[in-house]
mmCIF file of the N, C-alpha and C atoms, coordinates in Angstrom:
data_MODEL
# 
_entry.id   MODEL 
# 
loop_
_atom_site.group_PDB 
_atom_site.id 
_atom_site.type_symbol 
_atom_site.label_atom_id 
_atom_site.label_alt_id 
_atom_site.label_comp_id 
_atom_site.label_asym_id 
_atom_site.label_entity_id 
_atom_site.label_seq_id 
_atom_site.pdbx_PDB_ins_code 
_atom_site.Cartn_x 
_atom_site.Cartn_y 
_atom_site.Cartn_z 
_atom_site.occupancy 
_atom_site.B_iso_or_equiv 
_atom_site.pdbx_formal_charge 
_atom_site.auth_seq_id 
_atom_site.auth_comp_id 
_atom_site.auth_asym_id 
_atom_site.auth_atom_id 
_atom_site.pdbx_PDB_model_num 
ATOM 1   N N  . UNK A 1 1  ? 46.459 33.999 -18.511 1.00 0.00 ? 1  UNK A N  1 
ATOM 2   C CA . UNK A 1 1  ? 46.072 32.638 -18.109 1.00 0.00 ? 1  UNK A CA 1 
ATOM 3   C C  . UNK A 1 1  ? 45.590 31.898 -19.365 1.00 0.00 ? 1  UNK A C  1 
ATOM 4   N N  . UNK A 1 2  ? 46.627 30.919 -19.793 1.00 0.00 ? 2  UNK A N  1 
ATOM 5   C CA . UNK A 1 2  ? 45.637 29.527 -20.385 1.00 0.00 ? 2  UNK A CA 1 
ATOM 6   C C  . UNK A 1 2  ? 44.059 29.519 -20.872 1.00 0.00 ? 2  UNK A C  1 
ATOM 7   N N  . UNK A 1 3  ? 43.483 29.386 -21.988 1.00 0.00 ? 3  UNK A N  1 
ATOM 8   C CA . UNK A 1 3  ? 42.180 28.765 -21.910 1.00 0.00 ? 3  UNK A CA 1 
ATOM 9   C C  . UNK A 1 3  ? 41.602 27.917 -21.273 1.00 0.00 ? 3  UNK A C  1 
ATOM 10  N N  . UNK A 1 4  ? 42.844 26.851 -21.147 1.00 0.00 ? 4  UNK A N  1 
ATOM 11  C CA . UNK A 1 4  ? 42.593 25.715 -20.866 1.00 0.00 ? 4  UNK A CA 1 
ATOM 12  C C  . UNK A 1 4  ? 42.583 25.547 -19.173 1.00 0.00 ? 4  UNK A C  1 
ATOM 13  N N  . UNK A 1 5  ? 43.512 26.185 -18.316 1.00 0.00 ? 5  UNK A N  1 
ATOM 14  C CA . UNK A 1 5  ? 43.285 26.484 -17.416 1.00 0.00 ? 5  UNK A CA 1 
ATOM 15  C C  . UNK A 1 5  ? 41.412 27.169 -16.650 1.00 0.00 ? 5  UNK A C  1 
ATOM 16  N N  . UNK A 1 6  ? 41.648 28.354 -17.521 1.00 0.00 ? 6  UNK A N  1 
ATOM 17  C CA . UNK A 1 6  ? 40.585 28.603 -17.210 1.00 0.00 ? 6  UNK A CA 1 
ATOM 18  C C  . UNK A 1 6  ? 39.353 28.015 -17.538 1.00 0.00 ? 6  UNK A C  1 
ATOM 19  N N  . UNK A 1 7  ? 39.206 26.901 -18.408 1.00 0.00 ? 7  UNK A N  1 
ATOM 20  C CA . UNK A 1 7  ? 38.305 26.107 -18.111 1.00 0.00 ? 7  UNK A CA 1 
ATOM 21  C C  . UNK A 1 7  ? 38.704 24.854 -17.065 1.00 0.00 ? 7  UNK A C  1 
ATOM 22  N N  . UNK A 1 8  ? 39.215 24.810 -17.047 1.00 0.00 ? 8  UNK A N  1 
ATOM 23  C CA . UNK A 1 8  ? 39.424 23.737 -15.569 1.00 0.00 ? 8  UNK A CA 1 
ATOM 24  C C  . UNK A 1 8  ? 38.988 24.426 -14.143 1.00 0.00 ? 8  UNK A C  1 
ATOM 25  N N  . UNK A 1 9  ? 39.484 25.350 -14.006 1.00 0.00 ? 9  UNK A N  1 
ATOM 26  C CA . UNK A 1 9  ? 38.940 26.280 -12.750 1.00 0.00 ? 9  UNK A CA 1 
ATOM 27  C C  . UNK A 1 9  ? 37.682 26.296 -13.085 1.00 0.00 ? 9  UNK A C  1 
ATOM 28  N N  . UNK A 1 10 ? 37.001 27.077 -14.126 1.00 0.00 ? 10 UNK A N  1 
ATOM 29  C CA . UNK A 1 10 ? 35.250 26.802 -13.954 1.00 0.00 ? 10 UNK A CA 1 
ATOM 30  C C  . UNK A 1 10 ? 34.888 25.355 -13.693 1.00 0.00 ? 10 UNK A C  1 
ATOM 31  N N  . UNK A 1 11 ? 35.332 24.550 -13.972 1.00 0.00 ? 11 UNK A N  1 
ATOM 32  C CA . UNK A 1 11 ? 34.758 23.010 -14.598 1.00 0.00 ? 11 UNK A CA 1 
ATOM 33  C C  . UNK A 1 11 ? 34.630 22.791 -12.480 1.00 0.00 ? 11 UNK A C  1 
ATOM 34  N N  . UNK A 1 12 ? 36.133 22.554 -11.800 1.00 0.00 ? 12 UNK A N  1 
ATOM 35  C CA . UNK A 1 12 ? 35.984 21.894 -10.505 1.00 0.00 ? 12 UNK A CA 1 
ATOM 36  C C  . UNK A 1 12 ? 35.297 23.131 -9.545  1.00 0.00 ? 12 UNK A C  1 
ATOM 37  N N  . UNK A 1 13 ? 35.299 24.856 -10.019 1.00 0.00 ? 13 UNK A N  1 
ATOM 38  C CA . UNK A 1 13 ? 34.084 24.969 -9.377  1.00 0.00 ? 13 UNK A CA 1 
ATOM 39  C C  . UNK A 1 13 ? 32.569 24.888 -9.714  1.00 0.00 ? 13 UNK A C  1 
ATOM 40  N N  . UNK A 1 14 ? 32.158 24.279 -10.963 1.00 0.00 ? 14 UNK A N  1 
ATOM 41  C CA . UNK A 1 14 ? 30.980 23.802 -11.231 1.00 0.00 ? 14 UNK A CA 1 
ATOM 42  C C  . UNK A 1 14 ? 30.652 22.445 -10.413 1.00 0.00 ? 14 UNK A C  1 
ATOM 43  N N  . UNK A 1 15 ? 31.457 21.584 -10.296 1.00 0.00 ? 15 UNK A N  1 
ATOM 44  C CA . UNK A 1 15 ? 31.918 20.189 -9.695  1.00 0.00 ? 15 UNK A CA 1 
ATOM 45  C C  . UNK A 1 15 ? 31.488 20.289 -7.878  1.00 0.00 ? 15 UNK A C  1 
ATOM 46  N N  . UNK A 1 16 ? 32.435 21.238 -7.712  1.00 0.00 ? 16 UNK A N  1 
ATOM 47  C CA . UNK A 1 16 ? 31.981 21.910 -5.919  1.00 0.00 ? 16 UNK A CA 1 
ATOM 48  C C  . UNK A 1 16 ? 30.680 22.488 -6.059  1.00 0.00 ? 16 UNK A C  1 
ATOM 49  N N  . UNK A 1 17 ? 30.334 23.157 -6.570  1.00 0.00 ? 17 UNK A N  1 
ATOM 50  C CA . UNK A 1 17 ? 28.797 23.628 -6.058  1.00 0.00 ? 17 UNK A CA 1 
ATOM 51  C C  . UNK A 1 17 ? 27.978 22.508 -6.621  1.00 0.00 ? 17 UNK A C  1 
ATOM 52  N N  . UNK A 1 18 ? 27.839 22.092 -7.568  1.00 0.00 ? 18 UNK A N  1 
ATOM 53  C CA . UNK A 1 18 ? 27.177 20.643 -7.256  1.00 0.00 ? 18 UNK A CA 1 
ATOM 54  C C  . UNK A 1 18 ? 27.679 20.078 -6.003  1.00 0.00 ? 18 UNK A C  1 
ATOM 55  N N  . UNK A 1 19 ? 28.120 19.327 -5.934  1.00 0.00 ? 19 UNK A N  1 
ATOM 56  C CA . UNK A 1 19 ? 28.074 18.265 -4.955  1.00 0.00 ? 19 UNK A CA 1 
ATOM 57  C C  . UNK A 1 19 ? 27.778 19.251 -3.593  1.00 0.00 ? 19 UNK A C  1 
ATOM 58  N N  . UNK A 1 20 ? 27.990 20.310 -3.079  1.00 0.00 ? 20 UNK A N  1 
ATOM 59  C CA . UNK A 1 20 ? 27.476 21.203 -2.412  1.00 0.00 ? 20 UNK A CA 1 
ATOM 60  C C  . UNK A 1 20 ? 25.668 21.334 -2.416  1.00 0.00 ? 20 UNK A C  1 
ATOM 61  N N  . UNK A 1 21 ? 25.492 21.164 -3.386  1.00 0.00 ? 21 UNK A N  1 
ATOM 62  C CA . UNK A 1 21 ? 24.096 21.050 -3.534  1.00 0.00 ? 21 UNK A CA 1 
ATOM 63  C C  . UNK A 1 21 ? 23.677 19.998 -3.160  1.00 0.00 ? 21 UNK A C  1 
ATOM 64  N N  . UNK A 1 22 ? 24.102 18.692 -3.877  1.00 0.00 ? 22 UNK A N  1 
ATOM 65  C CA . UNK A 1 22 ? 24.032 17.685 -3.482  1.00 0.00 ? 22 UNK A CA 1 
ATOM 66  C C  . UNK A 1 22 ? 23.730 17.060 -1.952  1.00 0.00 ? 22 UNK A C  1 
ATOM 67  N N  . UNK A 1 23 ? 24.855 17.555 -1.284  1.00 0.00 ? 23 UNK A N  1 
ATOM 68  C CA . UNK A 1 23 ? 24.636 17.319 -0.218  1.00 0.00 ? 23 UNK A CA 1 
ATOM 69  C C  . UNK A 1 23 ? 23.638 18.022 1.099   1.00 0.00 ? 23 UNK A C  1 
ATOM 70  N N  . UNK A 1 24 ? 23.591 19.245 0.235   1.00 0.00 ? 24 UNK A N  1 
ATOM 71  C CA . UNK A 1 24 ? 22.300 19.932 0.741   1.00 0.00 ? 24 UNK A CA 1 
ATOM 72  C C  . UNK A 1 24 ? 21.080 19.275 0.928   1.00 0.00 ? 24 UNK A C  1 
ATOM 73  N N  . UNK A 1 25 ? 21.119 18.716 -0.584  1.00 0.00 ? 25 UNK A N  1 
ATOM 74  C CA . UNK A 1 25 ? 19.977 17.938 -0.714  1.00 0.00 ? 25 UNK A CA 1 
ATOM 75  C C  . UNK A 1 25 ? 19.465 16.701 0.025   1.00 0.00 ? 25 UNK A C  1 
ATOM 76  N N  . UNK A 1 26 ? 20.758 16.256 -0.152  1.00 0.00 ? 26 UNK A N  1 
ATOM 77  C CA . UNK A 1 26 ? 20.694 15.013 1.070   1.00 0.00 ? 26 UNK A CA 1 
ATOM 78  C C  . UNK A 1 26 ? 20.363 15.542 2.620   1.00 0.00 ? 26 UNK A C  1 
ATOM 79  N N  . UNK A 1 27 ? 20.962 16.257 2.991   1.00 0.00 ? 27 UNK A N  1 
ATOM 80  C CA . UNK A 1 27 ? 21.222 16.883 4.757   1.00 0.00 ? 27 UNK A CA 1 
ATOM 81  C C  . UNK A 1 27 ? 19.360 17.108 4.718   1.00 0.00 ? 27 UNK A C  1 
ATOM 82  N N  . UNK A 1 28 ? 18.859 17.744 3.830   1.00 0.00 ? 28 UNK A N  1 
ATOM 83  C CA . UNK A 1 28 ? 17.303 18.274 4.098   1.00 0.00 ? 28 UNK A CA 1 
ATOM 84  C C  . UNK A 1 28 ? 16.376 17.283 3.663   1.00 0.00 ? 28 UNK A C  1 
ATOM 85  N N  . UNK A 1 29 ? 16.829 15.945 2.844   1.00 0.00 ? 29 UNK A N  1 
ATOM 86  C CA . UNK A 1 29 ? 15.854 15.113 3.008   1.00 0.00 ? 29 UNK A CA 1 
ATOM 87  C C  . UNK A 1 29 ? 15.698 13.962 4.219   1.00 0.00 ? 29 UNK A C  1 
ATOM 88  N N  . UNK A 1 30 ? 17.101 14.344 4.966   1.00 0.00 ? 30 UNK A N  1 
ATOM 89  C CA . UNK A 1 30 ? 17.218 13.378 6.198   1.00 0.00 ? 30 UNK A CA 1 
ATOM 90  C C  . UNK A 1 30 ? 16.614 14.086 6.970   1.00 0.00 ? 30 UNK A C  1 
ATOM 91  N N  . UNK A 1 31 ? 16.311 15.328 7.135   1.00 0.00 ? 31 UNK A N  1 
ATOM 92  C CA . UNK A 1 31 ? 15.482 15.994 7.889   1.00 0.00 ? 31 UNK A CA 1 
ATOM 93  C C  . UNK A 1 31 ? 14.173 15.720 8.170   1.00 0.00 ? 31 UNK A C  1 
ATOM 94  N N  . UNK A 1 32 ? 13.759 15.855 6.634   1.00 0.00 ? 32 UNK A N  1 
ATOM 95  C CA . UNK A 1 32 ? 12.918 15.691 6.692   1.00 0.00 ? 32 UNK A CA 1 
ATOM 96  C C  . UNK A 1 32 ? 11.881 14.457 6.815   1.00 0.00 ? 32 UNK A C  1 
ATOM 97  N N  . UNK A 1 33 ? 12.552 13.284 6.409   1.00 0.00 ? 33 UNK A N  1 
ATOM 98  C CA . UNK A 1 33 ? 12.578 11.909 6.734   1.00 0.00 ? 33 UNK A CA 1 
ATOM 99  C C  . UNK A 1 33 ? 12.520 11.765 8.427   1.00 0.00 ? 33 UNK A C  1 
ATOM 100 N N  . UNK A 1 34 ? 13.170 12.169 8.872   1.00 0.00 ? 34 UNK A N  1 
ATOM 101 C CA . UNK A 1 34 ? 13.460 12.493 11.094  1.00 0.00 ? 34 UNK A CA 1 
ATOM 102 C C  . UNK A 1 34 ? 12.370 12.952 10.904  1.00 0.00 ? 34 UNK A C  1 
ATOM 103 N N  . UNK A 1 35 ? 11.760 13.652 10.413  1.00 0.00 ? 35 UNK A N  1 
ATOM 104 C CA . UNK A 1 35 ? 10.546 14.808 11.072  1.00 0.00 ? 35 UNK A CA 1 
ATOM 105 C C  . UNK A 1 35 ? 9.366  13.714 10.687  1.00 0.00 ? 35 UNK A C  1 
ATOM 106 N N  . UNK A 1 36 ? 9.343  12.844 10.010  1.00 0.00 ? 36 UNK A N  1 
ATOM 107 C CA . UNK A 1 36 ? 8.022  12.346 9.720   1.00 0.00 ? 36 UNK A CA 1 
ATOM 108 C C  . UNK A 1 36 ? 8.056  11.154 10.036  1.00 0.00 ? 36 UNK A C  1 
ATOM 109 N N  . UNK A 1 37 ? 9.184  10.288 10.580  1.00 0.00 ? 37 UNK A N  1 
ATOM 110 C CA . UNK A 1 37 ? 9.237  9.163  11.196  1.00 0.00 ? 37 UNK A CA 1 
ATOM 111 C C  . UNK A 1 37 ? 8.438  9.527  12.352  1.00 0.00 ? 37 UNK A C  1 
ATOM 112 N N  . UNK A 1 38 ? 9.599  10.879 13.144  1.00 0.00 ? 38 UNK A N  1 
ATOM 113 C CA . UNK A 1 38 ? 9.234  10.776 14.416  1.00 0.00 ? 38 UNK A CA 1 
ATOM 114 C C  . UNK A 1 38 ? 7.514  11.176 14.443  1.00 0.00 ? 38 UNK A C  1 
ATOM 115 N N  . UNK A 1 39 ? 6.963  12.057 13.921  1.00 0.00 ? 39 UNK A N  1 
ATOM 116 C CA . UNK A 1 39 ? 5.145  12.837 14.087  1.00 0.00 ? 39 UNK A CA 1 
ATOM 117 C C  . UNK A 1 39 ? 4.355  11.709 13.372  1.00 0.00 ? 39 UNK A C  1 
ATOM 118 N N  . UNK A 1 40 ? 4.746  10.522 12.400  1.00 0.00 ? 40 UNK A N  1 
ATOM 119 C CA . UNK A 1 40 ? 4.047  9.204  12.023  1.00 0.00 ? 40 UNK A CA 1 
ATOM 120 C C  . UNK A 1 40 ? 4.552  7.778  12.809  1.00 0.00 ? 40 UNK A C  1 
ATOM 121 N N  . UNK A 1 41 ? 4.830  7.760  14.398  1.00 0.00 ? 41 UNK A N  1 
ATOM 122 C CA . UNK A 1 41 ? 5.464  6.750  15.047  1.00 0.00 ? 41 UNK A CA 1 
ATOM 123 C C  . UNK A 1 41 ? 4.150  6.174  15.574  1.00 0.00 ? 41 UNK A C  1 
ATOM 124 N N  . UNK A 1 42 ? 3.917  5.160  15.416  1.00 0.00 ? 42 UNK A N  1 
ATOM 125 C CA . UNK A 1 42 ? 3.118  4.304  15.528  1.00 0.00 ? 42 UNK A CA 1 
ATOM 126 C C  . UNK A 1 42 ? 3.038  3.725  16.410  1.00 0.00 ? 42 UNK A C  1 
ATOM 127 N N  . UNK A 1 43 ? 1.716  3.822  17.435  1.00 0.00 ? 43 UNK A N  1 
ATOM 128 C CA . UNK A 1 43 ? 2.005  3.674  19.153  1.00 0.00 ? 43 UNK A CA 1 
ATOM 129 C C  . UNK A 1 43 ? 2.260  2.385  19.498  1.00 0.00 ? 43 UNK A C  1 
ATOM 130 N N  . UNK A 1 44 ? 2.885  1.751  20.854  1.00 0.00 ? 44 UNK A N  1 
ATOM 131 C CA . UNK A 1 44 ? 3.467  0.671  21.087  1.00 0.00 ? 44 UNK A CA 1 
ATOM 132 C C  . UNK A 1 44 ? 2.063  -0.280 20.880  1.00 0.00 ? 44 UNK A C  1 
ATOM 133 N N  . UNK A 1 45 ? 1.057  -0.707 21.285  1.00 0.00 ? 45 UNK A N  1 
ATOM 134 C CA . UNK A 1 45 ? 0.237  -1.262 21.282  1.00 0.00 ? 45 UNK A CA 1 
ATOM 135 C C  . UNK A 1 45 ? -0.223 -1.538 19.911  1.00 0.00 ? 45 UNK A C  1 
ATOM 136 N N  . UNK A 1 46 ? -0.349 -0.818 18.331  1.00 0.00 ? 46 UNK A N  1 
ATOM 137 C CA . UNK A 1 46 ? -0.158 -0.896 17.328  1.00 0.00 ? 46 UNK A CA 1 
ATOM 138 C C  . UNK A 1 46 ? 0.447  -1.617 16.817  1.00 0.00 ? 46 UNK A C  1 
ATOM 139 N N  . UNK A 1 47 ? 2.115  -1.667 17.236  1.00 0.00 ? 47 UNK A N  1 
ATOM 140 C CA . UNK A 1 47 ? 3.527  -2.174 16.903  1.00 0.00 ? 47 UNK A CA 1 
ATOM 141 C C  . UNK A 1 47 ? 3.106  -3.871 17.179  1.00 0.00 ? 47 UNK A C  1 
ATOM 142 N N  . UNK A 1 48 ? 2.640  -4.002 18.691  1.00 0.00 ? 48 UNK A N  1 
ATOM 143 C CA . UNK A 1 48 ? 2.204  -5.440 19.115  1.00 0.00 ? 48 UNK A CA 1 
ATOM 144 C C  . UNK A 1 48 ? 1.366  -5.846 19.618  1.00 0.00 ? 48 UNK A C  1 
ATOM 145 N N  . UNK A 1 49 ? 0.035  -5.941 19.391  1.00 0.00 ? 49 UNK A N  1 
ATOM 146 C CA . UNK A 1 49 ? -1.439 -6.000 19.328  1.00 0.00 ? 49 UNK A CA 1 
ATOM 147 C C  . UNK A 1 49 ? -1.426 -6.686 20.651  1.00 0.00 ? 49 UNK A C  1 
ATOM 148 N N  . UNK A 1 50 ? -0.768 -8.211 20.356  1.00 0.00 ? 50 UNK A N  1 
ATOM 149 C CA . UNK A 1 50 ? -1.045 -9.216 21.480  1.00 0.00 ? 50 UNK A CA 1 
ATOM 150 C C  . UNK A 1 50 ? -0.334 -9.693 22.639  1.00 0.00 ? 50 UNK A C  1 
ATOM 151 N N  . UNK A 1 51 ? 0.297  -8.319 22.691  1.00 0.00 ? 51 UNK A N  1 
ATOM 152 C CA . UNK A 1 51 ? 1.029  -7.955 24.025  1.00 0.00 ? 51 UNK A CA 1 
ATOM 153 C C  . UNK A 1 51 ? 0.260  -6.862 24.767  1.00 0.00 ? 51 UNK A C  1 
# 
């Protein structure tokens, strides 16, 4: 095999596990964002005092 090949195969699986990560990263900060909206929701009467 090519050098050059074989750096291309490392390179797009360096490329995939990033963005694999990436999106890890994302998926668990939406989580965690859901988890603290919902346990910091701010009761209706709060929301509109003068109702």
């Amino acid at each position: 095999m090519p050098r050059e090949t074989a750096t291309l195969i490392i390179g797009a699986l360096m490329l995939f596990g990033a963005a694999a990560t990436v999106a890890e990263a994302q998926e668990r900060a939406h989580e965690r964002t859901s988890v603290s909206v919902s346990e910091h929701a701010p009761a209706p009467s709060a929301t509109h005092p003068g109702l």
